[in-house]
C-alpha positions as CSV (number, residue, x, y, z in Angstrom):
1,X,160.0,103.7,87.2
2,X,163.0,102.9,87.6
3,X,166.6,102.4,90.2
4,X,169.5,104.3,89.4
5,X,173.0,104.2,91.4
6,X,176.2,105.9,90.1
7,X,180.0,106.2,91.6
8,X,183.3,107.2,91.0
9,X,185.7,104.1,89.7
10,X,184.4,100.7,88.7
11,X,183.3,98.2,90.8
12,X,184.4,94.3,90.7
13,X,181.7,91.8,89.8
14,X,180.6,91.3,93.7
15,X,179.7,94.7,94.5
16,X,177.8,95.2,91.1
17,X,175.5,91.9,91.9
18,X,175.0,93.5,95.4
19,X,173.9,96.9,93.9
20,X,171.9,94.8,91.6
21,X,170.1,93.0,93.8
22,X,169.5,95.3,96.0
23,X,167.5,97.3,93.2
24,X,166.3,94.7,91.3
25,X,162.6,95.2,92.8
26,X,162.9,98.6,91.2
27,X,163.5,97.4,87.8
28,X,163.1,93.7,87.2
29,X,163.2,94.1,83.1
30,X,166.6,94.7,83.3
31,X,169.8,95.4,85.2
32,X,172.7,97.8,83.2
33,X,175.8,98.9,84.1
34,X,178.2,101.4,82.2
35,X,181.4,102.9,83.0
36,X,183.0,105.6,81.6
37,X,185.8,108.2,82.4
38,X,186.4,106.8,85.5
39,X,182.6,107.0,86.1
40,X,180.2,103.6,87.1
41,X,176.5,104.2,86.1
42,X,173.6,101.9,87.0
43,X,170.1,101.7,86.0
44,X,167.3,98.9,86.9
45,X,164.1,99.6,84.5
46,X,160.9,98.7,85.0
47,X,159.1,99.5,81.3
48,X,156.4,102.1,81.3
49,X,157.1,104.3,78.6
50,X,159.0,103.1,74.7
51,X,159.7,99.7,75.9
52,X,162.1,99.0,72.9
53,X,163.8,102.2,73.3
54,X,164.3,103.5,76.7
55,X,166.8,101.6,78.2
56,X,169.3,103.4,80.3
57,X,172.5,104.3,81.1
58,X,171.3,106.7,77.8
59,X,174.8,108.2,76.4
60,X,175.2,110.5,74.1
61,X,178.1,112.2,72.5
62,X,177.8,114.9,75.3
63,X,176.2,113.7,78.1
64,X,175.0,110.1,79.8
65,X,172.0,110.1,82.1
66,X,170.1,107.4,84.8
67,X,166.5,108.6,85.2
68,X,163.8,107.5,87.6
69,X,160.3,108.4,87.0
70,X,157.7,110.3,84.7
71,X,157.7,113.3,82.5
72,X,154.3,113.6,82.0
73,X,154.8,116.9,79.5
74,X,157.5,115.2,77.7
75,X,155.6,115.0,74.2
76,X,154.8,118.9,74.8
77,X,158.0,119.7,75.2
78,X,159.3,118.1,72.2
79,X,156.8,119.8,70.2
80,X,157.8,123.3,71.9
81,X,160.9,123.0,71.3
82,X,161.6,121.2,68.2
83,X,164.0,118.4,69.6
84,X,165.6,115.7,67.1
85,X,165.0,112.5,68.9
86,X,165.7,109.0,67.8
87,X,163.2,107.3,70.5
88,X,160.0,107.8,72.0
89,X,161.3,108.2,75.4
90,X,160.9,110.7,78.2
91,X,164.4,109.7,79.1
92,X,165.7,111.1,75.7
93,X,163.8,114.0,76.2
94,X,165.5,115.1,79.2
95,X,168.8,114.8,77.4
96,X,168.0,117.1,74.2
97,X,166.2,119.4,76.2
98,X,169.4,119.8,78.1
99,X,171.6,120.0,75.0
100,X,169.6,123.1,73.8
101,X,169.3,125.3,77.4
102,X,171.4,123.4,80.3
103,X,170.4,123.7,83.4
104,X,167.5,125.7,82.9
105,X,166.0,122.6,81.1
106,X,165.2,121.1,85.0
107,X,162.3,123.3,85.5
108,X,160.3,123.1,82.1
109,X,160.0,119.2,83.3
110,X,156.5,118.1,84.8
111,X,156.2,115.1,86.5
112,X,157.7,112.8,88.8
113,X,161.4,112.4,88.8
114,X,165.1,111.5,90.0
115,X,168.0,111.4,87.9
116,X,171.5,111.7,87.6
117,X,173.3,113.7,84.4
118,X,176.5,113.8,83.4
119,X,178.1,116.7,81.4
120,X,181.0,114.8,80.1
121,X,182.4,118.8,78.6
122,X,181.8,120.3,82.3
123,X,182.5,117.2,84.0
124,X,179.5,117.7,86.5
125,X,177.4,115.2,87.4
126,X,173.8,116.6,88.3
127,X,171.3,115.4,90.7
128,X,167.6,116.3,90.2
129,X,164.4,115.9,92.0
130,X,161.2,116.6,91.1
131,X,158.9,119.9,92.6
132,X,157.5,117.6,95.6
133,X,159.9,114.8,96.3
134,X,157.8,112.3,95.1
135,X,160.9,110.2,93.8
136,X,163.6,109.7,96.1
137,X,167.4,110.3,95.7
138,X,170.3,110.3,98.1
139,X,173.5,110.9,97.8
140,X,177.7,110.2,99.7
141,X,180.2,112.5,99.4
142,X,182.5,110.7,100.9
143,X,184.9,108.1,99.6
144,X,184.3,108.8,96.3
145,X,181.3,110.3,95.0
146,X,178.2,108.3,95.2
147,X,174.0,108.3,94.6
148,X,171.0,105.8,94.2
149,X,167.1,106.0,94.9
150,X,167.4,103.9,98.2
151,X,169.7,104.3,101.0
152,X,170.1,100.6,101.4
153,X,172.0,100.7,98.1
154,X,174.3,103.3,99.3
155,X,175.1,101.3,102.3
156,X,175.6,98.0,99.9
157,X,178.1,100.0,98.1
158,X,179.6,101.5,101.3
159,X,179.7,98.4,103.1
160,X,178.7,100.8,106.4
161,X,177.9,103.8,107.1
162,X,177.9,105.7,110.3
163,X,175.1,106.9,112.5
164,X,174.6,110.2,113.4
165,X,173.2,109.9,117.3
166,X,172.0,113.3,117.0
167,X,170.2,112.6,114.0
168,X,168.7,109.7,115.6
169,X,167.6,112.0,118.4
170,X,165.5,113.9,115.8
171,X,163.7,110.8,114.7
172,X,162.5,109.9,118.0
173,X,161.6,113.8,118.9
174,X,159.7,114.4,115.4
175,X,159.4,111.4,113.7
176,X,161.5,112.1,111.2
177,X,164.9,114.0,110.5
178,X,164.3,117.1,108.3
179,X,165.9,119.1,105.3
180,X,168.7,117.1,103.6
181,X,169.8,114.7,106.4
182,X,169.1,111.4,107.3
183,X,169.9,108.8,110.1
184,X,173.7,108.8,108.8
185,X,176.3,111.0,108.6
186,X,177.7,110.5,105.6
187,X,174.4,110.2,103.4
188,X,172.4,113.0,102.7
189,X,168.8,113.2,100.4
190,X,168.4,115.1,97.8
191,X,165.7,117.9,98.5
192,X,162.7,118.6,96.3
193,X,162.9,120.9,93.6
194,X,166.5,121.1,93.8
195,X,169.2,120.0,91.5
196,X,172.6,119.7,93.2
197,X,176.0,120.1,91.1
198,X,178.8,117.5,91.9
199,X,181.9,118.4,89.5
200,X,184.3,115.1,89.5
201,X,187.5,116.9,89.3
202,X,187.1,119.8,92.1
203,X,184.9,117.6,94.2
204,X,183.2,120.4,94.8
205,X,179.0,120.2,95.7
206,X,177.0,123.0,95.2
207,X,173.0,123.0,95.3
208,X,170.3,125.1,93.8
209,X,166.7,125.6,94.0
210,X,164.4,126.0,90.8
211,X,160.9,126.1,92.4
212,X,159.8,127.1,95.5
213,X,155.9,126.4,96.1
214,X,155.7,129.3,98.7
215,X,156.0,132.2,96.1
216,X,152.5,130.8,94.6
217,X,150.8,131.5,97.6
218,X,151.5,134.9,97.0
219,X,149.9,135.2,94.3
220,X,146.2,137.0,93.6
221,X,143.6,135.2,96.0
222,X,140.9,132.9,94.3
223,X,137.9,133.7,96.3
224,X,134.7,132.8,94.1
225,X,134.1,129.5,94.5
226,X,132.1,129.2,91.4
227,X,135.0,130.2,89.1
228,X,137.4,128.1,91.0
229,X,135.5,124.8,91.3
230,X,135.2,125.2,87.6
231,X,138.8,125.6,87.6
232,X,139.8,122.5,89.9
233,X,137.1,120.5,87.8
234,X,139.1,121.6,84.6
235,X,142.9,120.8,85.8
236,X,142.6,117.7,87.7
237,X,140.8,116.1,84.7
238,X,143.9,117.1,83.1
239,X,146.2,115.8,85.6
240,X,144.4,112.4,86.0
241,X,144.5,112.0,81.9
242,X,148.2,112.7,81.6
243,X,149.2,110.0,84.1
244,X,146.4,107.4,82.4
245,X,148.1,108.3,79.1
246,X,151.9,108.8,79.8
247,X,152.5,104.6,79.7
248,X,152.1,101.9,77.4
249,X,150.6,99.5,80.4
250,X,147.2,99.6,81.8
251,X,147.4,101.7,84.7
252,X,144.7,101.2,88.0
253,X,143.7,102.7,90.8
254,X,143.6,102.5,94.3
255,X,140.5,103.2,96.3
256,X,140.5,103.6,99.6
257,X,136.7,105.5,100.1
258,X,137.8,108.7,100.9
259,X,137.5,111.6,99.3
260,X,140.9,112.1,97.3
261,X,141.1,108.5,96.0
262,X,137.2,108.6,94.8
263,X,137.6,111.9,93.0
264,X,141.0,110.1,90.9
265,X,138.9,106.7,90.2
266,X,136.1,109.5,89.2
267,X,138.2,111.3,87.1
268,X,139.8,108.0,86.0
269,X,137.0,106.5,84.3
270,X,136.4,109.5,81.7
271,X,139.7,108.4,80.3
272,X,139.8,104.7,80.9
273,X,136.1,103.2,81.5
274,X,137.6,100.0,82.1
275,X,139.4,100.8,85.1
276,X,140.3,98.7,88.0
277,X,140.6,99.6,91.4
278,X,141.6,98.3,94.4
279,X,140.6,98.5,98.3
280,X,141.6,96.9,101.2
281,X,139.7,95.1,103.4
282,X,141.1,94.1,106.5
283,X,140.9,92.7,110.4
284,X,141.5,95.4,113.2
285,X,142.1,98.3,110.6
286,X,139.9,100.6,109.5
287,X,137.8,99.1,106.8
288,X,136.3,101.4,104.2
289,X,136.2,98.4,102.1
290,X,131.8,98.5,102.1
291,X,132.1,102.2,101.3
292,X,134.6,101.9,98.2
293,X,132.7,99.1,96.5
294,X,129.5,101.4,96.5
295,X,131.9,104.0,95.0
296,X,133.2,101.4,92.4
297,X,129.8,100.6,91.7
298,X,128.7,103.7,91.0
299,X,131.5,104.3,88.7
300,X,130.8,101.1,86.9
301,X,134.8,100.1,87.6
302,X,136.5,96.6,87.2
303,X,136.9,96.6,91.0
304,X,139.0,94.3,93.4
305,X,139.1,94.2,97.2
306,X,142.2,92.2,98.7
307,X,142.0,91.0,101.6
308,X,144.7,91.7,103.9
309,X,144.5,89.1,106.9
310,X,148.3,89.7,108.3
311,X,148.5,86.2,108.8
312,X,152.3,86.3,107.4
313,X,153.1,89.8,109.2
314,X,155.3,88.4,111.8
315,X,157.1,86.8,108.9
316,X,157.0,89.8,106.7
317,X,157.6,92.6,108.9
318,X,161.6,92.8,109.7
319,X,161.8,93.3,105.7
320,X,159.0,95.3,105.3
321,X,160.3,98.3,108.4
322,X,164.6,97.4,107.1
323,X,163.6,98.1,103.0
324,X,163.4,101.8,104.3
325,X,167.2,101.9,105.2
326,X,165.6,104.3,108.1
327,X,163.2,103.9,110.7
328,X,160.0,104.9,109.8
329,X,156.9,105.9,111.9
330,X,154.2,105.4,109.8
331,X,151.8,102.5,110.4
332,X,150.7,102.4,107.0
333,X,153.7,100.8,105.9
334,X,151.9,97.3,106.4
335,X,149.0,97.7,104.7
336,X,150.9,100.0,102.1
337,X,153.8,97.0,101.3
338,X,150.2,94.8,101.0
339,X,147.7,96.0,98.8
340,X,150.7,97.0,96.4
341,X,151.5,93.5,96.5
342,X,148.2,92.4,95.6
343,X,147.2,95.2,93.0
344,X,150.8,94.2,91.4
345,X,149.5,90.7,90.1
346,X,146.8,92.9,88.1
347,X,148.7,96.6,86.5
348,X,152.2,97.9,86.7
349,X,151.1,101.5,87.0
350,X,148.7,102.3,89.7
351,X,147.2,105.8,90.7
352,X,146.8,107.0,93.9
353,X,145.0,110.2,96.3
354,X,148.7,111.2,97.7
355,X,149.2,115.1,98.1
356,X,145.4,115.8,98.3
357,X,145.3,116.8,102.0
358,X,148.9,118.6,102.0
359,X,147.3,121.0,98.8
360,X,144.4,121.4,99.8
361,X,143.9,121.2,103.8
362,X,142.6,118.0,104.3
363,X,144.2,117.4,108.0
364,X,142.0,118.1,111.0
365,X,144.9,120.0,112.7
366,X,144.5,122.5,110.0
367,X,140.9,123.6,111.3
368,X,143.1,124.2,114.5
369,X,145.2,126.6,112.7
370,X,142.6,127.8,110.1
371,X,140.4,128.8,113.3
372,X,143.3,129.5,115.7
373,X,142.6,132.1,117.2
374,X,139.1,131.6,118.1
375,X,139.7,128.2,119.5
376,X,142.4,129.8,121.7
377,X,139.7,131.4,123.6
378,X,138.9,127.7,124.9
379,X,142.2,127.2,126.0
380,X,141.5,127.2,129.9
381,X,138.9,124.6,129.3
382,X,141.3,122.5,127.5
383,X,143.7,122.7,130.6
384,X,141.2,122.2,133.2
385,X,138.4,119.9,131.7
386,X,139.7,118.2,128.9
387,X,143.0,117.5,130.8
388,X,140.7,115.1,133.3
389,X,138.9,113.0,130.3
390,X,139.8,109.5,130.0
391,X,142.4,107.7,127.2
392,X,141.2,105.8,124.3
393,X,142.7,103.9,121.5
394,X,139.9,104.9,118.9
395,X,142.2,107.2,116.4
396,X,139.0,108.6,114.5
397,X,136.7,108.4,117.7
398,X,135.7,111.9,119.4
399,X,137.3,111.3,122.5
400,X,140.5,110.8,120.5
401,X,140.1,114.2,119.1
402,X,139.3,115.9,122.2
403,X,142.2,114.2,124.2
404,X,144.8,115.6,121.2
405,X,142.8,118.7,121.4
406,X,143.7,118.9,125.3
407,X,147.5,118.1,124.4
408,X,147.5,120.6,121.5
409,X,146.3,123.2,124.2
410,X,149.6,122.8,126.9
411,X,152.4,123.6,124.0
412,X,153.0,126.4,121.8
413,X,154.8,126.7,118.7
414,X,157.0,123.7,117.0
415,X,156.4,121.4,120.0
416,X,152.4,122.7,119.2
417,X,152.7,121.3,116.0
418,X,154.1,118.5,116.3
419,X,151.5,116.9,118.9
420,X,149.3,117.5,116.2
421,X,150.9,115.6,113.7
422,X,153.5,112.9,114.4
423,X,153.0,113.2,118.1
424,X,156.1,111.2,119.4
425,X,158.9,112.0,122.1
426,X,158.9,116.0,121.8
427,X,158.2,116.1,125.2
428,X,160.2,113.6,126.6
429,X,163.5,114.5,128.9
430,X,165.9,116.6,127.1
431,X,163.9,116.6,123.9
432,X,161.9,119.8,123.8
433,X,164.6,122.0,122.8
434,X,166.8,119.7,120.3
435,X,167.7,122.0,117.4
436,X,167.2,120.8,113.9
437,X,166.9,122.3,110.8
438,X,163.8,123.5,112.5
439,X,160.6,123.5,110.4
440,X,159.3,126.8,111.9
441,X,162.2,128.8,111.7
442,X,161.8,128.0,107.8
443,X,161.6,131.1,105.9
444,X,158.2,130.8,105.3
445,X,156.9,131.3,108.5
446,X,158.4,134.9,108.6
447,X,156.8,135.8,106.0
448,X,153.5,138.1,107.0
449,X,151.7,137.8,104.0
450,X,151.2,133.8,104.6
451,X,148.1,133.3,107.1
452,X,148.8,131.0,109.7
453,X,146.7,128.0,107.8
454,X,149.2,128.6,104.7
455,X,151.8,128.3,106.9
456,X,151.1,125.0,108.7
457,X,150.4,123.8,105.2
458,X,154.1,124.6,103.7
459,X,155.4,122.8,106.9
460,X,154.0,119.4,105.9
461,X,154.5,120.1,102.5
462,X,158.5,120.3,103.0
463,X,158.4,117.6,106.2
464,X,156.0,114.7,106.7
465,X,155.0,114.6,102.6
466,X,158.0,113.9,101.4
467,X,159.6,112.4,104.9
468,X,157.1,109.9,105.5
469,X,154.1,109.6,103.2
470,X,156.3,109.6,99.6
471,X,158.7,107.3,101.3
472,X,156.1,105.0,102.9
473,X,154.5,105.2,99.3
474,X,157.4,104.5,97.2
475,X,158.9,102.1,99.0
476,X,156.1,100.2,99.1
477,X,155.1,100.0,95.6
478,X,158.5,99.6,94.3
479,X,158.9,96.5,96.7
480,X,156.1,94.8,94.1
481,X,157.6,96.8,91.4
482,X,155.0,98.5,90.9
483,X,154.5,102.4,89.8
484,X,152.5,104.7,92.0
485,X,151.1,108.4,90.3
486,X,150.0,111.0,92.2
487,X,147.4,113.4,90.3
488,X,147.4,116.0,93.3
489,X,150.9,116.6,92.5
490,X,150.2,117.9,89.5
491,X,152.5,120.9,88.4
492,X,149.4,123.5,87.4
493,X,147.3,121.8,90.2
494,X,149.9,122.6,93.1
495,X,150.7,126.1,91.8
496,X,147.2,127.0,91.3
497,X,145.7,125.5,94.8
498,X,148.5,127.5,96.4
499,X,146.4,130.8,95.3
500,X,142.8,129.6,96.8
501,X,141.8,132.0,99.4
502,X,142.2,129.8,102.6
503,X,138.7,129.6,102.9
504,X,138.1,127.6,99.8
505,X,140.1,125.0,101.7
506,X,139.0,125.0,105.1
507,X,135.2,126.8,105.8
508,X,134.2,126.8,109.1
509,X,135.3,124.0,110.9
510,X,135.0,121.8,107.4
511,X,138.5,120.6,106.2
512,X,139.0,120.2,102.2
513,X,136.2,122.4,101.8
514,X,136.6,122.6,97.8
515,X,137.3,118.8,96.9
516,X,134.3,118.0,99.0
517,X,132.6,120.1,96.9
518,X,133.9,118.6,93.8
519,X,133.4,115.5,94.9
520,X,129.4,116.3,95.4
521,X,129.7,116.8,91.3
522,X,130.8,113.1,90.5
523,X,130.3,110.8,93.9
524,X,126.2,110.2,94.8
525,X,125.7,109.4,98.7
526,X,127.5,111.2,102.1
527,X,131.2,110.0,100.7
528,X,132.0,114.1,100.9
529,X,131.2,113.9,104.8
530,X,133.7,111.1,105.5
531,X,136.9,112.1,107.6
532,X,140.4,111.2,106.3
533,X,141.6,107.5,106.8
534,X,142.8,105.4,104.0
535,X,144.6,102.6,104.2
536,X,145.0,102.6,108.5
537,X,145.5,100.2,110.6
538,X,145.2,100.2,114.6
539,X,148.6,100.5,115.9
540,X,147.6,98.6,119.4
541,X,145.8,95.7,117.4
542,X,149.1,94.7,116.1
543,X,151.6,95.3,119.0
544,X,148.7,93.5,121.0
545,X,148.3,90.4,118.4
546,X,149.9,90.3,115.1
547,X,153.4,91.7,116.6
548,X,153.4,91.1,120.1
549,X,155.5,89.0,120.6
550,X,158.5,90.3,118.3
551,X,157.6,93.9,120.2
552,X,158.0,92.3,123.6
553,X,161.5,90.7,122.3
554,X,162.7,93.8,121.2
555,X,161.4,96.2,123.4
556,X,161.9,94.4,126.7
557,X,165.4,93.2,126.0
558,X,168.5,93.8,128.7
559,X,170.4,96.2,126.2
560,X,167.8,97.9,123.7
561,X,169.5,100.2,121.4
562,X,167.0,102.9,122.1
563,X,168.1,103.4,125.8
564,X,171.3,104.8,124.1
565,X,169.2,108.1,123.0
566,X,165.6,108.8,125.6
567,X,165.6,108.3,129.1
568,X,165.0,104.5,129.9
569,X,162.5,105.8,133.1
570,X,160.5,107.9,130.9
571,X,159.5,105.1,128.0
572,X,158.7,102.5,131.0
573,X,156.5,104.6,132.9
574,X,155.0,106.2,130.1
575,X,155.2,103.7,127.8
576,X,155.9,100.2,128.6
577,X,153.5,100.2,131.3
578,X,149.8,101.4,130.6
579,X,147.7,104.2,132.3
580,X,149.8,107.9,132.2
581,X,149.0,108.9,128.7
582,X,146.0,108.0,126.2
583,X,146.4,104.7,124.2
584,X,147.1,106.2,121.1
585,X,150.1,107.9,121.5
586,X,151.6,105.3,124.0
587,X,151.5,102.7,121.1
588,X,152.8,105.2,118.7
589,X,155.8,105.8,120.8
590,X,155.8,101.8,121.1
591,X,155.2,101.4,117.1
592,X,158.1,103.9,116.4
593,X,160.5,102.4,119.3
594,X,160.3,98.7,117.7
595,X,161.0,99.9,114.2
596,X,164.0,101.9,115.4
597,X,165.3,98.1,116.9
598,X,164.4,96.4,113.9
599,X,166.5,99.1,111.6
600,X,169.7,99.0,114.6
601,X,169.4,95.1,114.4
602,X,169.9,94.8,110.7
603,X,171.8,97.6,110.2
604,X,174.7,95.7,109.2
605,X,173.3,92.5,107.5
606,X,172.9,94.1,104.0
């Protein structure tokens, strides 16, 4: 795991020790610059794999190449291939397989993974991310060529960078700003499963896709769920031993006591019996805490619960939300940036139950869909009745669920879908009809052979996963420089979940029908009933204690930057003052409104 940055030119010695620094938490075991042909390459390593060999800018003869990530097949390939290599690295292995098929090379690769190449003969430099967009990578065309893994490096290099108010405008409608865009105009993101060509003499930028996830769903349907539970049991024990094996550190876990995290610390053990994991227990979240030490016990793991008392969040919060180089929505940043912290002083590589729901329908808005038609029929009641019940700022709580039930009711299509997932200012004046790179025009969702469950599913795969929950989950390990894997990610895994008959994902009104049924195999007790939570923490707790006082600074100020974007009226009536909507979206809109000042405000201080 790793931080890579590249330009055109050379830089003097101030701008490299600000790019350094400002990836250093990426790669603490060392900092290298090389230039060449009017080229500047930068890599920060943090040593997983071939400690002695691996460091990085690798050149060879041909071509020189900054990696961040995991190859988890990389031995395989070797093997298959017959590739003469002079170290045990992944990194190397990238490079040979490249020599012997070019391009093509990208999409034999398995695992998690950003880099840039350069073909010194072609003179293109390529830009790669892995199938889901687990690693990040963003990219400048402008005033001169440049990439790194976070946008705060970019804007280091740049000095400034301009903000796209339209953009912005997306953010606050959806919670995040879809396809290859981001909050500036001149940086872009590289998107999953693409590699994009940059050649340094034409300037030219071309980009190409080398996997699309939505061609597996079309594949034969896998309806017994004998044969495929036997199936699941077989490749996610293979997935959860390639990431144990694939480094040369001890590698953890986290548990959290839900079901994804308890079937990788399950899985875990058969490979590493001495495994350690690691919960959170915390004031005014949601603890699970009780329920994954009776899951550690059972699995006879070294286990370690961390306290989290957010005693220092005031302190620690301006660089937690500004590390992102975005706003971000997601409350789980907090507790994200601290149990990496923590689990940091005892592994560098640390697995993790990311991707479960996305693969395998593990959101309850995906009953909604799954059953869409027959809850339709209930629509008038949700209008009439459910429209008159009262607000509450209990997220997992039933009248939660039947209040975003009631709002999921008076919408229809994107606006539908998105006040069942990040549930922000949609509806607010002038918002309902922005256009973006709209989700739900995405090709996808033309396609009849996809049910409407399938669907729903490919929108979060290509939005909120690698938008917000990769980014939240990256950034906040890499922060404590430490390395997060993802089992559920799994090459075979994805491609083979995406040809379960929808029913083996949601039955009835059960979500993540199949992994609860796994997890029956491996987990004693009622863990399989548990609803999805994780690492959560009550958004009203801390704007009403912990960050109270910075919100009402920044959100009660004469010229907040947000008035610039969303109708001033609208956020104090429906916002700063309590009582028109429920709780819990009131202090998500709040929760999203003070990182957006936090970002503005130290926008220009890097």
């Amino acid at each position: 795991m790793c931080g890579i940055f590249g330009c055109m030119g050379s830089l003097d010695a101030e701008k490299k020790n600000r790019i350094s620094t400002s990836l250093k938490h990426r790669g603490p075991d060392g900092q290298y610059f090389k230039e060449f042909n009017s080229l500047t390459f930068f890599h920060a390593r943090l040593s997983i794999i071939d400690v002695a060999g691996g460091n990085q800018p690798f050149e060879t003869e041909k071509v020189v190449l900054v990696f961040n990530g995991e190859i988890y097949n990389y031995k395989e390939l070797a093997k298959k291939y017959q590739l003469s290599l002079n170290t045990q690295s992944d990194t190397e292995v990238i490079i040979a397989l490249y020599a012997k098929m070019g391009t093509a090379a990208f999409e034999q690769l398995d695992g998690m993974f950003a880099f840039a190449l350069y073909d010194k003969q072609e003179k293109n430099i390529y830009l790669v991310r892995d199938r889901s967009g687990k690693k990040p990578l963003y990219f400048s065309p402008n005033n001169g060529f440049s990439f790194a893994s976070e946008i705060n490096a970019l804007l280091v290099y740049k000095s400034a960078s301009d903000v796209n108010h339209h953009h912005l405008k997306w953010y606050l409608q959806k919670g995040f700003v879809s396809g290859e865009n981001t909050i500036y105009n001149d940086i872009f993101e590289v998107l999953p499963a693409h590699y994009y060509t940059y050649n340094v003499e034409t300037h030219k930028i071309s980009r190409s896709q080398y996997w699309k996830f939505e061609d597996y769903f079309l594949s034969p349907k896998i309806k017994d769920k004998n044969v495929a539970l036997e199936q699941l049991d077989d490749l996610f024990a293979k997935a959860v031993e390639k990431r144990i094996l694939s480094s040369d550190f001890e590698v953890g876990a986290f548990l959290s006591g839900g079901i994804d995290s308890s079937l990788v610390c399950a899985f875990a053990v058969k490979t590493n019996p001495n495994l350690k994991t690691f919960t959170v227990k915390m004031k005014g979240g949601f603890d699970e805490s009780e329920v994954a030490s009776l899951i550690a016990k059972q699995l006879k793991t070294s286990h370690h619960e961390l306290t989290i008392d957010y005693d220092s969040l005031s302190d620690d919060y301006e660089k937690i939300v500004t590390s992102y180089g975005e706003p971000i929505i997601d409350e789980s940043i907090i507790p994200s940036y601290y149990v990496a912290k923590a689990a940091s002083e005892h592994v560098r590589v640390i697995l993790n139950g990311d991707g479960g729901d996305e693969i395998f329908g593990g959101y309850r808005r995906y009953v909604l869909y799954k059953n869409y038609e027959k809850i339709k029929l209930f629509s008038a009641l949700g209008k009439n009745i459910l429209g008159l019940l009262p607000a509450t700022d209990n997220k997992n709580g039933s009248l939660s669920k039947l209040n975003r039930l009631s709002e999921f009711f008076k919408y229809q299509n994107e606006q539908q879908y998105f006040s069942a997932t990040t549930d922000l200012f949609f509806d607010a004046p002038d918002y309902g009809q922005l256009e973006d790179v709209n989700y739900l025009s995405h090709k996808s969702w033309s396609n009849t052979s996809l049910t409407l469950l399938e669907k729903t599913m490919l929108t979060d795969f290509y939005g909120i996963l690698p938008k917000i929950l990769f980014k939240k989950m990256d950034i906040a390990t890499m922060q404590s420089s430490i390395e997060g894997r993802s089992p559920f990610l799994d090459t075979d895994l994805m491609e083979w979940s995406a040809a379960l008959d929808q029913n083996l994902k949601i039955k009835g009104f059960t979500s993540k029908y199949l992994l609860r049924e796994l997890n029956k195999k491996y987990i004693d007790g009622s863990v399989y009933k548990l609803p999805k939570k994780g690492f959560e923490v009550s958004v009203k707790d801390l704007l009403c204690n912990q960050l109270k006082e910075m919100s009402m600074d920044y959100l009660h100020s004469s010229n907040c930057y947000y008035t610039n974007f969303i109708d001033q009226k609208y956020v104090h009536d429906f916002y700063l003052n309590k009582g028109k909507i429920n709780d819990v979206k009131r202090y998500k809109g709040l929760f999203a409104l003070l990182n957006l000042e936090i970002w503005h405000k130290n926008l220009n201080k890097r």
